[in-house]
C-alpha positions in Angstrom: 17.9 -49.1 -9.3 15.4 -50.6 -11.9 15.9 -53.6 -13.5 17.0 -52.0 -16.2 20.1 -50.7 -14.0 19.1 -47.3 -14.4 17.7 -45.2 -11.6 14.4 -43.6 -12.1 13.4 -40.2 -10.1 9.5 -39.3 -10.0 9.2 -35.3 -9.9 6.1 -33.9 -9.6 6.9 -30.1 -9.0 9.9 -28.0 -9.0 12.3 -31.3 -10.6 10.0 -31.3 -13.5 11.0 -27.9 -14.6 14.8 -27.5 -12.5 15.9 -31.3 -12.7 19.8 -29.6 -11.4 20.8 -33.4 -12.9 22.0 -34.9 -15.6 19.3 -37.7 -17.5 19.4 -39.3 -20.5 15.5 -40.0 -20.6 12.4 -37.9 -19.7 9.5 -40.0 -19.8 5.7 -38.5 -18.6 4.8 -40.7 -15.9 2.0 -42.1 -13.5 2.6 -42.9 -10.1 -0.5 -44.6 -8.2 -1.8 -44.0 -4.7 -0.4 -40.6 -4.2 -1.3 -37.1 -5.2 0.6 -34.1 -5.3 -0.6 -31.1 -2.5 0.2 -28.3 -1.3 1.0 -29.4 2.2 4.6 -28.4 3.5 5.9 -25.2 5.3 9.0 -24.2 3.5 10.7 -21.8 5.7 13.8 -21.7 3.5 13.4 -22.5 -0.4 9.9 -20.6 -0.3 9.5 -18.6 2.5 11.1 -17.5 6.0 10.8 -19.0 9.8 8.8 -16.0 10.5 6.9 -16.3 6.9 6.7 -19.9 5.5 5.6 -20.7 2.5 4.6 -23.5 1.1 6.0 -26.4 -1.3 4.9 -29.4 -2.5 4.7 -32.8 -1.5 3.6 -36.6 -2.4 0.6 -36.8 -0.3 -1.4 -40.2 0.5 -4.4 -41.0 -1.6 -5.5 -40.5 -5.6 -2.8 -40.7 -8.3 -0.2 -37.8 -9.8 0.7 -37.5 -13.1 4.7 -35.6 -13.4 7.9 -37.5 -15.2 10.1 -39.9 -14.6 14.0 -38.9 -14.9 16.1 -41.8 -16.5 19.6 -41.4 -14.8 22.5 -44.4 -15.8 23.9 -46.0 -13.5 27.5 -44.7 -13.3 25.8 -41.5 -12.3 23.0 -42.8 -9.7 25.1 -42.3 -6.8 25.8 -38.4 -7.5 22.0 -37.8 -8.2 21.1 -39.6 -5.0 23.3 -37.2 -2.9 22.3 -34.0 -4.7 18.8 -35.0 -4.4 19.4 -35.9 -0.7 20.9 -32.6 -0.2 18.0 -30.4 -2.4 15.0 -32.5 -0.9 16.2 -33.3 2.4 18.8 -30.9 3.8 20.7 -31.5 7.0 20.5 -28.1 8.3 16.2 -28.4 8.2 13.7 -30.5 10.0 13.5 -33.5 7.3 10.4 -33.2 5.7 10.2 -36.2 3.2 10.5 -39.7 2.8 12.5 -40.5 0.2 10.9 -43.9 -1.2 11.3 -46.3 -4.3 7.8 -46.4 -6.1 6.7 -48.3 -8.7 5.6 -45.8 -11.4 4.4 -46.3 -15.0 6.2 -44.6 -18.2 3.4 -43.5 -20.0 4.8 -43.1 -23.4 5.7 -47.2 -23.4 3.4 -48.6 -20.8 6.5 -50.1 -19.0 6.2 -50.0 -15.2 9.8 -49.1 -13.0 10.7 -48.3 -9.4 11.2 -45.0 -9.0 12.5 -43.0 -6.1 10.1 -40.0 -5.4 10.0 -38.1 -2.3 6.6 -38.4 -0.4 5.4 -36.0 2.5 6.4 -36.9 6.2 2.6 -36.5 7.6 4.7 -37.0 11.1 6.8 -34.2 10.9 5.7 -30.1 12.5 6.2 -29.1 8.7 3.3 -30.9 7.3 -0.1 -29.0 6.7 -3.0 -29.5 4.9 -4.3 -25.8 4.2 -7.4 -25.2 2.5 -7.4 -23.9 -1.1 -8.1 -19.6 0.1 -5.5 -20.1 3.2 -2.5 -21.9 0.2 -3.2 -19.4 -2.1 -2.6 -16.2 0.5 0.3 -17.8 2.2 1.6 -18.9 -1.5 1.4 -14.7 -2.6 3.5 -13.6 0.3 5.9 -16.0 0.5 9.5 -15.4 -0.5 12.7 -17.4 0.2 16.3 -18.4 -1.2 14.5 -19.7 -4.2 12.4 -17.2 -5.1 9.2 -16.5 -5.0 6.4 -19.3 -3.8 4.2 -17.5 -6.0 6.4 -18.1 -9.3 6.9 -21.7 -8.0 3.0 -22.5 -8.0 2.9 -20.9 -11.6 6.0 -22.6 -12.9 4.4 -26.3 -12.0 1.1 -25.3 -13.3 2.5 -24.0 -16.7 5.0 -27.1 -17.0 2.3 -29.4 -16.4 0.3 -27.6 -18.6 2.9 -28.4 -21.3 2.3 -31.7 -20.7 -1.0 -32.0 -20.7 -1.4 -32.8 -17.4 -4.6 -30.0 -15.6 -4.4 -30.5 -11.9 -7.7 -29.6 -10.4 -5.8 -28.4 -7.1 -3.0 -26.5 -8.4 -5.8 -24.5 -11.0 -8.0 -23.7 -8.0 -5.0 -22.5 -5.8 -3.5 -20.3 -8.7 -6.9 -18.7 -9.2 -7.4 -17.6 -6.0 -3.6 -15.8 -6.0 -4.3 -12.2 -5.4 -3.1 -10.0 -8.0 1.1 -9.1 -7.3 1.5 -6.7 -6.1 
């Protein structure tokens, strides 16, 4: 919890666009010393054991622009466990770390902790695949929530929307083959 007695939640991808909670503030936010990537084998949500995909993931080093949710505290609890259960499900190798990071709102300046859920760099599921080898796994892969490729292009368009051009995302999406 923040000061405030709210709880904050930093989303960067997918939660930008399909929160699946409950917030009673949406604030654009900057949170420092880690940038989103391209750099976890989803072999459920976005792909298949015998296709992965790929998802994103708070990686170590630069900054990432996304939003912070604004949850009150009588629901904090409920978010956590949903959250738990959406990011870190216990039927899959655990992929993230969920941490409490100190993020800036940027539409007051105001700096809160926020939990945000950074890449595992220990764990078999984390990769770091170059822009060609992301965009040609991202095409193919397929998994209980769709398509990987609509996943890339829903983050890009959202952050779009909010201003927000991410240099890796851009490259990765223009390098999609055509669907097909």
């Amino acid at each position: 919890m923040d000061a405030d007695g709210a709880l904050y939640v930093f989303a960067y991808g997918s939660l930008i666009w399909r929160p699946g909670f409950a917030y009673t503030g949406m604030h654009p936010a900057l949170l420092r010393g880690f940038h989103r990537r391209f750099c976890i084998w989803s072999r459920r949500y976005r792909g298949t054991p015998e296709a992965p995909g790929l998802v994103l993931g708070l990686d170590r080093g630069g900054s990432c622009r996304g939003v912070a949710f604004r949850v009150p505290e009588a629901d904090a609890a409920a978010v956590l466990d949903y959250l738990q259960e959406r990011e870190m499900p216990p039927s899959e190798e655990a992929v993230y770390e969920r941490r409490v990071l100190r993020v800036t709102l940027l539409d007051s300046g105001r700096e809160v902790r926020a939990v945000a859920f950074v890449a595992d760099r220990t764990r078999a599921s984390y990769c770091r695949p170059e822009a060609p080898a992301a965009a040609a796994t991202i095409a193919r892969g397929r998994g209980q929530m769709g398509c990987n490729r609509e996943y890339l292009l829903n983050t890009v368009a959202h952050l779009r929307a909010m201003g927000v051009r991410d240099a890796g995302l851009d490259r990765i999406a223009a390098l999609l083959p055509p669907p097909g």
